[in-house]
VEXBAMI-131760 format. One record per residue (C-alpha): residue in one letter; x negated, y negated, z negated. Coordinates in steps of 0.001 Angstrom, whole numbers, plus 500000, padded with zeros to 6 digits. Layout:
BEGIN
AXYZ
...
END
This chain:
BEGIN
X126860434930582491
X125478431568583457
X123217431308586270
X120910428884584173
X119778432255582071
X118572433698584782
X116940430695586664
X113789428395585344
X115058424713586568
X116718423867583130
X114259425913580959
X111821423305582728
X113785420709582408
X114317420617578386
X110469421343577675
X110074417803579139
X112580416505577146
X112149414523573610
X114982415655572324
X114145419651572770
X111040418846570804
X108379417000571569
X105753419288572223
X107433422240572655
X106389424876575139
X109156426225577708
X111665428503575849
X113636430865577571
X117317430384578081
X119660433322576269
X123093431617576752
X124784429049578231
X128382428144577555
X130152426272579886
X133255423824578362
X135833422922580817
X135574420775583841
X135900417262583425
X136379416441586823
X136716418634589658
X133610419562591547
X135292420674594730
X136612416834595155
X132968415497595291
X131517415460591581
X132095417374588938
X130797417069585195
X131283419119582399
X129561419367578663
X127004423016578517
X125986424484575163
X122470425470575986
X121375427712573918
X117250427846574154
X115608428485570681
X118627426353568996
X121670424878570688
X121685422042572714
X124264419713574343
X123047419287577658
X126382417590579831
X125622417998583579
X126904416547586693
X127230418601589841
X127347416629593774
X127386417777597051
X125210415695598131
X121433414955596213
X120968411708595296
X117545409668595328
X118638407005592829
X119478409908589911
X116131412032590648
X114774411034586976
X117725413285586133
X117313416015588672
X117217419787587150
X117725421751590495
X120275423134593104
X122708425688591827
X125896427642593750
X129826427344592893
X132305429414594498
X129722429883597351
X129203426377597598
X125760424404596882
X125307421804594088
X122898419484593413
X122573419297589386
X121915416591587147
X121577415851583733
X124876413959583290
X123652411264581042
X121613409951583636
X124147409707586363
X126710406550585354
X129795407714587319
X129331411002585049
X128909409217582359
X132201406906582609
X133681410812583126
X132214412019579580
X133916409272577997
X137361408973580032
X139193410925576752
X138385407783575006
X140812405795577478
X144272404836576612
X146557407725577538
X144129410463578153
X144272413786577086
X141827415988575406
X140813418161578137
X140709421988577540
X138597422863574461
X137065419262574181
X138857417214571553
X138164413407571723
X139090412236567837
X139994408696567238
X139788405917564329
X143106404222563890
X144154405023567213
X140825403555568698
X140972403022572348
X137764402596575132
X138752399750577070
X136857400255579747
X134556403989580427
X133340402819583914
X130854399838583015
X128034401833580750
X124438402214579808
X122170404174579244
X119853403169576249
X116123404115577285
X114579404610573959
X113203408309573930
X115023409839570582
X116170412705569204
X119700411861570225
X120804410065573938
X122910406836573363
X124716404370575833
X126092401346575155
X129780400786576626
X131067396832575849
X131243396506572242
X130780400246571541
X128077402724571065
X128002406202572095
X126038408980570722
X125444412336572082
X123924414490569964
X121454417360571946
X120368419527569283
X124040421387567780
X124994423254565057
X128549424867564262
X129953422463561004
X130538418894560775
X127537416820561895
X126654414551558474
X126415411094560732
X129936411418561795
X131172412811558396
X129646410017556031
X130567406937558793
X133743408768558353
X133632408149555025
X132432405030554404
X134927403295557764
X137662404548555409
X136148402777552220
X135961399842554301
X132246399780553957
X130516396518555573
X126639397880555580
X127296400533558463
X128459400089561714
X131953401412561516
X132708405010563428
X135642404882566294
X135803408244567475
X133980411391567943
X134030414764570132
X133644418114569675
X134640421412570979
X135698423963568474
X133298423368565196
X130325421996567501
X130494418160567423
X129140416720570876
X128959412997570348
X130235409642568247
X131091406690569109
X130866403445566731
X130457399950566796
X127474398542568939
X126138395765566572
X125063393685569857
X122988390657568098
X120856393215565604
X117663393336565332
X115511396234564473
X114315396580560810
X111046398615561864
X110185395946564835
X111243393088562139
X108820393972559372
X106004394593562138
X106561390890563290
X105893390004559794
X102910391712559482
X101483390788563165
X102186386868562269
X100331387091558702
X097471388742560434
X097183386231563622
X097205383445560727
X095063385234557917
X097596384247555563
X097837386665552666
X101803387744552075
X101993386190548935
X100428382212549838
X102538382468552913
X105873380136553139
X108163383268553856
X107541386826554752
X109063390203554897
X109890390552551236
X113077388503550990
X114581391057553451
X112703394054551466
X114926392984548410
X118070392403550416
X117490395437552354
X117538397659548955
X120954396082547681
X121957397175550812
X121243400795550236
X121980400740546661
X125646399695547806
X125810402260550354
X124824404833547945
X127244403952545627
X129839404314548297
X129065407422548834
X129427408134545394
X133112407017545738
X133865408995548340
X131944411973548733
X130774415281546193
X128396414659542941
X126866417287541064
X123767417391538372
X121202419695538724
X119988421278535965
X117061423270535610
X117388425859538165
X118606423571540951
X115277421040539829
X112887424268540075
X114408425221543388
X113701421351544416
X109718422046542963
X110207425348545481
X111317423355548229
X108657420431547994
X105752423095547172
X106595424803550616
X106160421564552521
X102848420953550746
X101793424739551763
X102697424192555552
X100761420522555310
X097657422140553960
X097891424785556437
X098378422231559249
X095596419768558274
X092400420699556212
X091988417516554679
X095227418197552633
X093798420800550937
X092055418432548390
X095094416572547414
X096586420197546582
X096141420436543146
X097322416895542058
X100431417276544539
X101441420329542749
X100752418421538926
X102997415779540221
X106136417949541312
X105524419980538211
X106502416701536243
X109942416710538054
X110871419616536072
X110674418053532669
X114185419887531590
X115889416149532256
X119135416983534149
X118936414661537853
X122215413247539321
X122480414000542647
X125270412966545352
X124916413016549296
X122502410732550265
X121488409448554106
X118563411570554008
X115979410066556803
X115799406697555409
X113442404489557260
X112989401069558831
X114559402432562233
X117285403421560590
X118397399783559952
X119978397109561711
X119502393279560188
X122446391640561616
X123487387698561084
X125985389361558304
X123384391392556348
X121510394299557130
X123452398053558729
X122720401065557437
X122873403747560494
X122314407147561413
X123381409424558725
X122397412643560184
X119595413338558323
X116310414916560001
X117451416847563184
X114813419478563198
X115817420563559499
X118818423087559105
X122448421569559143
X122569423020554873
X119606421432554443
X120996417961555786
X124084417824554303
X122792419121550700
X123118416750547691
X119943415000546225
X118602412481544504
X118920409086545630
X114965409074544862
X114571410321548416
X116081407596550206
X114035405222548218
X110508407074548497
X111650407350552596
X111763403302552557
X108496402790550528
X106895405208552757
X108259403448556134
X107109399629554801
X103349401360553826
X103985402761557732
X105214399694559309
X102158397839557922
X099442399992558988
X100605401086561951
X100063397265562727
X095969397688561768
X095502400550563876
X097554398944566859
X095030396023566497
X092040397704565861
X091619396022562668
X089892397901560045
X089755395114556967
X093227396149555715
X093389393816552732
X095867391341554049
X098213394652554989
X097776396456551476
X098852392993549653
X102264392701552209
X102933396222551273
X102663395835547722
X105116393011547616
X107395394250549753
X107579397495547861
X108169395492544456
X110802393342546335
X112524396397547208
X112816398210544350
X113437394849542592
X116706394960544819
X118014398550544613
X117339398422540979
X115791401310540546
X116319403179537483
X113215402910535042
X113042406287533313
X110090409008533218
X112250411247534974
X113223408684537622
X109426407589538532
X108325411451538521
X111356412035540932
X109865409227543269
X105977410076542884
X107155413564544444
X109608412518547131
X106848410083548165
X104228412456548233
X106767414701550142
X107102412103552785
X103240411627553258
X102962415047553610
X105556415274556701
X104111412736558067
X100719414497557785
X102064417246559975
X104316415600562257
X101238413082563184
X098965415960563547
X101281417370566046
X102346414685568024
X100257411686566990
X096652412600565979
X095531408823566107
X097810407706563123
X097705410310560726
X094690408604558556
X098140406240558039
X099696409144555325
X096010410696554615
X095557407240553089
X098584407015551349
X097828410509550233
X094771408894548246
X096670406429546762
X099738408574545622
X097644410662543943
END
């Protein structure tokens, strides 16, 4: 057994990470599985990937010195004992010589150490696993950048093939040009660790992109639609994008139609979320009713197409680039169940995830500002919602728009809870588009 079971310095640790949860209270340790050594600790440093297993799994690589080091304390977990001997543990992601070790099986001629299996693209090689960093956005997932390549770790694990690295998969081999394409991945066993792809250096962010649009209409008290230019163009470009990319998918990955026991089981699905939202916030409970009227229309005995879809589509989930916007991270939400992520839906939820991320984008901008007079921001997200749909070309059936009134009011209602938890100051944001919807 693993002395990190029995001892509270990485229990503590992971509470204060993102990653574990944000929010979440110190859970106990019940196993720890150690992979093989990357490097040997006796010769100064050693590093190896742990499966911590606190609540859920988590990926937590760790780097072990003789000696502490002031310049990794960010990293610092706590001392432990090898062979007699005492270590001075860090999270290994912080510490860039352990880093460079992580990815060394990327490196021309190196071998898949023990029961870690580096997997590469048409013979993909890391040129150079010394020179990295470590990206300091607090996410779900812990990236670093090394030269033209981008390395993700995932920290929350599940046995099966994680969905980012099986659709990029997918869609590298189709020769898609909306994602960055996927070089290589590791796992250990059925556990997938990390992927590595290509880092789309000159991108900008589609979430800090539309804000800019918004902030500059604002500062000028331009209305969206007398302006010269605004957000829209890229709104419309931005759903050909992820019509493409879904119908990709559709060339390369399973289809099905639901009929009307898969679409009641969807009603099941959606009416639980509404449940837990009420439950979480009492102002929900007056939107009940109507919620409930609109997912009943889903089941109109219309058969739905469904196909694997990305399945946390949102404005940080895209990269506009000088060739066209990226479509990235695949994954799907990390808190939910791997069958949950990698289960086939309607392409309606993609689309209600963007319409809800533009309404998002915008007001997040108001309450930034402190502006209350949200005209200006409810005309940008009208036409940017249009321009979208305008460039996905949405299908215009009953069945279609019933699909999308519930997957929206589905997203509003997440939001409702995951603001309430985490964010209390911003959940008027899907309270308000609660009134709208319905």
């Amino acid at each position: 057994m693993s002395q990190w079971t029995e001892r509270p310095e990485l229990s503590a640790y992971l509470a204060r990470q993102r990653w574990f949860g944000q929010g979440q209270v110190e859970v106990p340790i019940t196993e720890v599985r150690e992979l093989a050594w990357l490097s040997d600790p006796a010769e100064g440093l050693g590093v190896r990937f742990e499966l911590v297993t606190a609540g859920s799994m988590f990926n937590v690589p760790l780097s072990y010195r003789q000696h502490p080091r002031e310049d990794l304390s960010y990293g610092f977990i706590g001392a432990a004992t090898l062979d007699g001997e005492v270590f001075y543990v860090y999270d290994a992601l912080h510490d860039p010589e352990a880093r460079g070790l992580l990815l060394r099986g990327f490196a021309d001629g190196e071998p898949s150490p023990g029961d870690i299996e580096y997997s590469r693209i048409d013979g993909f090689v890391l040129e150079s696993h010394e020179d990295n960093v470590l990206l300091s956005a607090e996410q779900s997932n812990t990236s670093v950048i090394v030269g033209e390549s981008l390395i993700k770790f995932f920290r929350k694990l599940a046995p099966g093939r994680n969905p980012d690295i099986e659709i990029q998969a997918a869609l590298t081999e189709l020769g898609s040009e909306e994602i960055s394409p996927l070089e290589g991945w590791i796992s250990a066993g059925d556990i997938d660790l990390a992927m590595i792809g290509v880092f789309q250096r000159s991108a900008t962010d589609g979430w800090d992109t539309a804000r800019t649009s918004v902030r500059a209409l604002q500062d000028d008290a331009v209305r969206a639609r007398e302006a010269g230019g605004d957000f829209a163009g890229e709104s419309e470009r931005l759903g050909r994008t992820l019509a493409v990319v879904h119908e990709q998918m559709r060339q390369t990955l399973p289809t099905a139609t639901w009929g009307s026991e898969e679409v009641a089981a969807l009603v099941g699905r959606l009416t639980s979320r509404l449940d837990e939202a009420v439950a979480m916030h009492e102002s929900v409970g007056a939107y009940a009713d109507r919620a409930r009227a609109a997912y009943a229309a889903v089941a109109s005995g219309e058969p739905v197409e469904v196909q694997r879809v990305h399945g946390d589509f949102h404005l940080g989930q895209t990269l506009r680039t000088t060739s066209g916007w990226k479509i990235i991270d695949f994954e799907g939400e990390p808190a939910q169940p791997l069958a949950d992520r990698v289960r086939l839906d309607s392409v309606a939820r993609d689309v209600a995830g963007q319409l809800r991320s533009l309404d998002y984008a915008a007001h997040s901008v108001a309450i930034v500002t402190g502006v209350e007079e949200t005209e200006y921001i409810d005309d940008w997200v009208r036409r940017n919602r249009i321009a979208f749909l305008r460039g996905y070309g949405y299908e215009d059936s009953e069945t279609a728009a019933a699909l999308l009134h519930a997957y929206e009011i589905d997203k509003a209602l997440y939001e409702v809870v995951y603001e309430s938890n985490y964010r209390p100051d911003w959940v008027q944001i899907p309270l308000r588009a609660l009134e709208r919807l319905l």
